[in-house]
PAROKOL-559519 format. One record per residue (C-alpha): residue in one letter; x, y, z. Coordinates in steps of 0.25 Angstrom, whole numbers, plus 5000, padded with zeros to 4 digits. Each point is the difference from the previous one (the first is absolute). Last residue first. Example, Ala and Ser with C-alpha at 12.3 -4.5 7.8 and 13.67 -1.06 7.14 Angstrom:
# PAROKOL-559519
s505549965029 a499449865002 
This chain:
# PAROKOL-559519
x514646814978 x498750004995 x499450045015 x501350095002 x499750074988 x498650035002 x500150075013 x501250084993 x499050044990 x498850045009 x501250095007 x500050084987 x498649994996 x499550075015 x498650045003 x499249884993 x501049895001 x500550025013 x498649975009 x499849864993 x501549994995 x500149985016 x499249865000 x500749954987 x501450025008 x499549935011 x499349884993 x501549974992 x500750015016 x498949915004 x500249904988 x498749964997 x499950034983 x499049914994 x500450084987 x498450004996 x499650025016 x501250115001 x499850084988 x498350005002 x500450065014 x501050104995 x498950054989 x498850015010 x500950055012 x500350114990 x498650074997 x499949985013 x501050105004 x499450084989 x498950035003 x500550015016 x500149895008 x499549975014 x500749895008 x501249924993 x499549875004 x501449905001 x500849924992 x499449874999 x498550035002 x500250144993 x500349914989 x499049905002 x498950095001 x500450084987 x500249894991 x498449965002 x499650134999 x500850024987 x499749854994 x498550025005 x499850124991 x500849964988 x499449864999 x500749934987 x499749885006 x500650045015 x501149905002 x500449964986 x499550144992 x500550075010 x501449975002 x500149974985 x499850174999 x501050035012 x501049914994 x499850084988 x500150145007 x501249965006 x500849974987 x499550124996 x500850075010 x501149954994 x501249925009 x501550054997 x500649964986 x501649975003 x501050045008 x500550145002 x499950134990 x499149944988 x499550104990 x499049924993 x499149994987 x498749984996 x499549914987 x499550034987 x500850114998 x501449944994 x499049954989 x499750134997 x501350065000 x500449894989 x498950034992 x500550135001 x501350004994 x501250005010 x501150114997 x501349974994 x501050114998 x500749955012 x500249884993 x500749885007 x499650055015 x498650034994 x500049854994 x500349935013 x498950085007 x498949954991 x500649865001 x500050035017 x498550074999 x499549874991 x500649925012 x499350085009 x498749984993 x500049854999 x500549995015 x498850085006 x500350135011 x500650084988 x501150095005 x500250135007 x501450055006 x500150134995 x500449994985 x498549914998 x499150095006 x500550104988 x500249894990 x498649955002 x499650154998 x500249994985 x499350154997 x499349934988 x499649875009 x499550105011 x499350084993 x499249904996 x499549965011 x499149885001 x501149925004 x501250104999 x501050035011 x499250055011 x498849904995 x500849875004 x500150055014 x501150025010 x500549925012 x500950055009 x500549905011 x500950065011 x499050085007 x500350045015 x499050095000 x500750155001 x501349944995 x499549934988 x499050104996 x501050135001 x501049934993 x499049964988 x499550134999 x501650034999 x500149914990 x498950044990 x500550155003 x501649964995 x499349924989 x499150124994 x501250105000 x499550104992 x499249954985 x498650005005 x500050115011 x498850104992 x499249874998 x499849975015 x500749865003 x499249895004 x500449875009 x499349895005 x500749895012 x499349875005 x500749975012 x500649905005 x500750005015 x498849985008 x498750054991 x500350124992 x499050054988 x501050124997 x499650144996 x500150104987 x500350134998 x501350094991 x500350125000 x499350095008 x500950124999 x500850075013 x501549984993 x499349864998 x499049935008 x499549875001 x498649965003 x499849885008 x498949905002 x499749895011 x499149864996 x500249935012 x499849855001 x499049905008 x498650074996 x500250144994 x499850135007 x498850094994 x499550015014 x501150015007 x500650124994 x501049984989 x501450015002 x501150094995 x501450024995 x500650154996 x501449974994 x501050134997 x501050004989 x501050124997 x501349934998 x499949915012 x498749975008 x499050095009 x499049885006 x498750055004 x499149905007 x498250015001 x499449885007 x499350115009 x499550084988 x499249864996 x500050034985 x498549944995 x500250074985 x501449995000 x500349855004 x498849984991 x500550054989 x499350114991 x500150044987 x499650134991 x501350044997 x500050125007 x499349925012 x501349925000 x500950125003 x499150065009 x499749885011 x501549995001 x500150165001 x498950015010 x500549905008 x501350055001 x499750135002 x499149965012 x501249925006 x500850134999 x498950095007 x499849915011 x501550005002 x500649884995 x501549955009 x500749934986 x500049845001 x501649955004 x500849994991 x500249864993 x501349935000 x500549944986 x499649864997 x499250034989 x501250104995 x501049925002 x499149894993 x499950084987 x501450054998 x499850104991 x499750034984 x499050114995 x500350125008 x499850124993 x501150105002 x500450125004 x498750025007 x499550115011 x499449955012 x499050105004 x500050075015 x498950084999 x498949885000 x498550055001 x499249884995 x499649994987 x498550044993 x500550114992 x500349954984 x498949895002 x498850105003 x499250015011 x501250115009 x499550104988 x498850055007 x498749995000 x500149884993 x498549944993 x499749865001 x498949964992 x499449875005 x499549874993 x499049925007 x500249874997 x498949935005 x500749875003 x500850075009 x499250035009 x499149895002 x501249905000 x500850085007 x499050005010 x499649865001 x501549965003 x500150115011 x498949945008 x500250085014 x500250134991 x498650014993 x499450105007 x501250084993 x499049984986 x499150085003 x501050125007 x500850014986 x498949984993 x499350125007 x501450075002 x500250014985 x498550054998 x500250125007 x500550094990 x498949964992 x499050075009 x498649914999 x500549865004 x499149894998 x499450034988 x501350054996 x500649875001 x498849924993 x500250094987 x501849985002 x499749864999 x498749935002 x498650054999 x498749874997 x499350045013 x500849885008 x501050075007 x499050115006 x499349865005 x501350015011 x499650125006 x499349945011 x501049895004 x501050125002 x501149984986 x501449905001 x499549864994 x499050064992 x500850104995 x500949894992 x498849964988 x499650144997 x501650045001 x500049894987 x501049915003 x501049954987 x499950154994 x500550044988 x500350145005 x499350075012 x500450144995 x501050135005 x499550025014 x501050135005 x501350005008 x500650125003 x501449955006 x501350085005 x499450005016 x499949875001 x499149955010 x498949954988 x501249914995 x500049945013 x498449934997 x500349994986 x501349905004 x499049925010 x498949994990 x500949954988 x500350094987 x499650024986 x500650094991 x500050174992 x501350075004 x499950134997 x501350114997 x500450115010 x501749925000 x500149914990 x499449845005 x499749974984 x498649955004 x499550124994 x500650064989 x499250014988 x498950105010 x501250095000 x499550124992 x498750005006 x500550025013 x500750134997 x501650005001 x500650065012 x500049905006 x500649924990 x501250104999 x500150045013 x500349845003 x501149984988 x500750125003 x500149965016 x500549874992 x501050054992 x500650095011 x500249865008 x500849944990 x500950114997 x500350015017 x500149854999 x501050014989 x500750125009 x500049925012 x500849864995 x499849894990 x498449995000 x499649865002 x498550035006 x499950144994 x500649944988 x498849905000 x499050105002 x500550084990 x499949904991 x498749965004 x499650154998 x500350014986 x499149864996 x498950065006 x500250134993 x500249944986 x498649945004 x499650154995 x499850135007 x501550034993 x500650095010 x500950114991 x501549995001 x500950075007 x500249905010 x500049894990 x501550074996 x500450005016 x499749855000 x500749964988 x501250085004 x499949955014 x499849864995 x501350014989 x500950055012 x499849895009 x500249904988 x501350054996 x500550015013 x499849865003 x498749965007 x498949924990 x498649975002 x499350114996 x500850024988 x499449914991 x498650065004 x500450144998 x500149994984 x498749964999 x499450105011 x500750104990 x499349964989 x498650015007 x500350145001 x500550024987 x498749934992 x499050085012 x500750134994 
């Protein structure tokens, strides 16, 4: 039985992707036979459900989705309803009622006690680069502090401290939040004990199969799109951003924090989400855009680092962010592995829609690693191509000429595929979508002005370069009054930018004043600040 079940996944998966009638009616055949068939409890079952994930996702009309869905209610009683011992093998395999054993940040710990859907237990301190004996200290009462030096670490030293093991989650959890003015010394303290947690679902919505948004008006395929006019769509109108109700921004959140917690990843756009920053854009053929924000204190000097995850018929698809200062940006995509083989280039070019017309971007820049340094998935899968046959190309001349002769021989022989030597060459350096002009302004162009700046006016004196930058700024442009945290945070940056740029424009001092208030509360008009000062 498991040889024929795992059979007819085979014989799906050419089908998945195909829309004539032919096709259509081969899935449902297929789908209706695995109906009947016995669960394996196997990674078959994994597997299994990424399909049906994906023709959840792509289904060709209501009855698919309706065999689809069926599926995975089946899938779900059936783990449930097996006993825990039974599907130890399966955890960190995102079914619905199965564990997911991992390491996670403070902040993303802290809202996952909120949810609902979670038991979480104390798994191990593995492998350890700080010992909880060496990072209490820093957080414990003075007069409990020796109780960190009586030879106990770990899990031992833990229950010292903390009697009712239920409890001992919100001890660390509480420890370490008296931490949260020096964020950088927290995660450094925390995550360098890797303190591994068992996360148990209570309820199915923890699992990859069911954590999607509610979406009743699915986009049904006829086809899946792999050639369009690119520019038309970069250059097609956006909606405006969906009206959230407190509960639908909620779901989003939880939904883009759960898709990468099933995986056992975090990004930082995700983990330190500002809710305020938080924009929905519904799309064509089924596609919704969340795009967010960090709160201040995580934000990063000069640029924005602002995440998204994209939806599909309901389903986290694919995640990601841009690193966007003025009209470049620094652009990172990742497609969930259950949507691989759908219509990867249409989503790519829609994320890239969203970011050019939200922030004014007309520079993309993407990094060697997306498509094969240090990745070797990368050079099998050949994703230089993929950038490549949407407007990408080598930044340095040697590679673009390799690209143009590689490109020449495709055109000749379709059956030609470049050999991964090749590949690898082609990803030793970035490459660029390029909208308008030429290569905008880095912020790390900044960053090294800033760093001569100090080393030739202040000898390398990083206390007295920032105070010293400080006065004459708010001497040229004006004091600003009381500042918050992270108001000053921002006069610090702005006022090392305009002493190592020697910027003394008043409109250029101006702008850099606002960014002060803007950029912790607002990225998006912190962007068009930014703009009209690089012009």
């Amino acid at each position: 039985m498991p040889s024929s079940f795992r059979t007819a996944i085979h014989d799906l998966k050419p089908v998945m992707v195909a829309f004539d009638d032919a096709s259509n009616a081969r899935r449902r055949e297929l789908l209706r036979r695995l109906s009947r068939m016995r669960l394996p409890l196997t990674r078959t079952l994994t597997d299994y459900v990424n399909v049906l994930m994906f023709l959840t996702a792509y289904p060709s009309d209501a009855e698919e989705r309706r065999l689809t869905e069926a599926e995975l209610e089946r899938v779900a009683l059936f783990v449930r309803r097996t006993h825990p011992r039974d599907k130890k093998h399966l955890a960190n395999s995102g079914l619905p009622y199965t564990d997911t054993l991992s390491t996670y940040s403070h902040d993303l710990l802290y809202w996952m006690t909120s949810r609902k859907q979670l038991r979480i237990q104390i798994d191990s301190f593995w492998n350890p680069t700080v010992r909880l004996a060496e990072a209490l200290p820093f957080t414990l009462p003075s007069l409990e502090r020796d109780l960190a030096a009586t030879g106990l670490d770990g899990k031992p030293l833990l229950a010292a401290l903390v009697r009712q093991p239920r409890a001992r989650i919100a001890f660390l959890l509480a420890q370490f939040a008296g931490l949260n003015a020096n964020p950088e010394l927290k995660d450094y303290l925390f995550d360098g004990l890797h303190l591994y947690l068992r996360l148990r679902p209570a309820d199915r919505r923890f699992s990859k199969a069911f954590n999607r948004l509610h979406r009743p008006d699915a986009f049904f395929h006829s086809e899946i799109i792999r050639g369009f006019d690119q520019r038309e769509l970069l250059d097609r109108k956006l909606p405006r951003p969906a009206s959230l109700t407190h509960p639908k921004r909620e779901s989003i959140v939880e939904a883009a924090r759960f898709a990468l917690m099933l995986l056992q990843r975090e990004t930082d756009p995700t983990t330190f989400l500002d809710e305020t920053s938080l924009r929905y854009y519904e799309l064509e053929r089924g596609i919704s855009v969340a795009i967010f924000g960090m709160v201040a204190s995580r934000q990063l000097p000069l640029e924005s680092y602002v995440g998204y995850t994209l939806f599909k018929n309901g389903y986290p698809a694919a995640y990601g962010g841009c690193w966007i200062y003025g009209r470049r940006a620094l652009f990172g995509i990742n497609v969930f592995e259950a949507f691989r083989g759908g219509e990867s280039g249409f989503v790519m070019c829609q994320l890239l829609r969203v970011y050019r017309q939200v922030f004014g971007v007309d520079y993309f820049e993407v990094e060697p690693y997306q498509y094969g340094q240090g990745n070797p998935e990368g050079i099998q899968s050949g994703a230089f191509w993929f950038y490549y046959r949407h407007g990408f190309r080598p930044i340095e001349q040697p590679l673009a000429d390799l690209a143009t002769s590689e490109q020449a021989l495709i055109t000749r022989n379709r059956a030609y595929r470049s050999p991964a030597s090749v590949l690898r060459k082609l990803a030793q350096g970035p490459i660029a979508l390029i909208l308008k002009g030429g290569a905008p302004q880095r912020s790390s162009d900044v960053r090294e002005r800033v760093t001569e700046y100090i080393q030739e006016r202040y000898l390398g004196d990083r206390d007295a370069a920032q105070a010293g930058s400080r006065r004459s700024f708010c001497k040229r442009a004006g004091h600003l009054g009381r500042l918050n945290v992270g108001e000053d945070r921002v006069l610090s940056e702005v006022s090392l930018w305009a002493e190592a740029c020697n910027i003394r424009a008043s409109r250029s001092l101006a702008l850099l004043r606002r960014m002060v208030r803007i950029k912790p509360v607002d990225v998006y008009e912190y962007q068009k600040l930014l703009i009209k000062l690089l012009g």
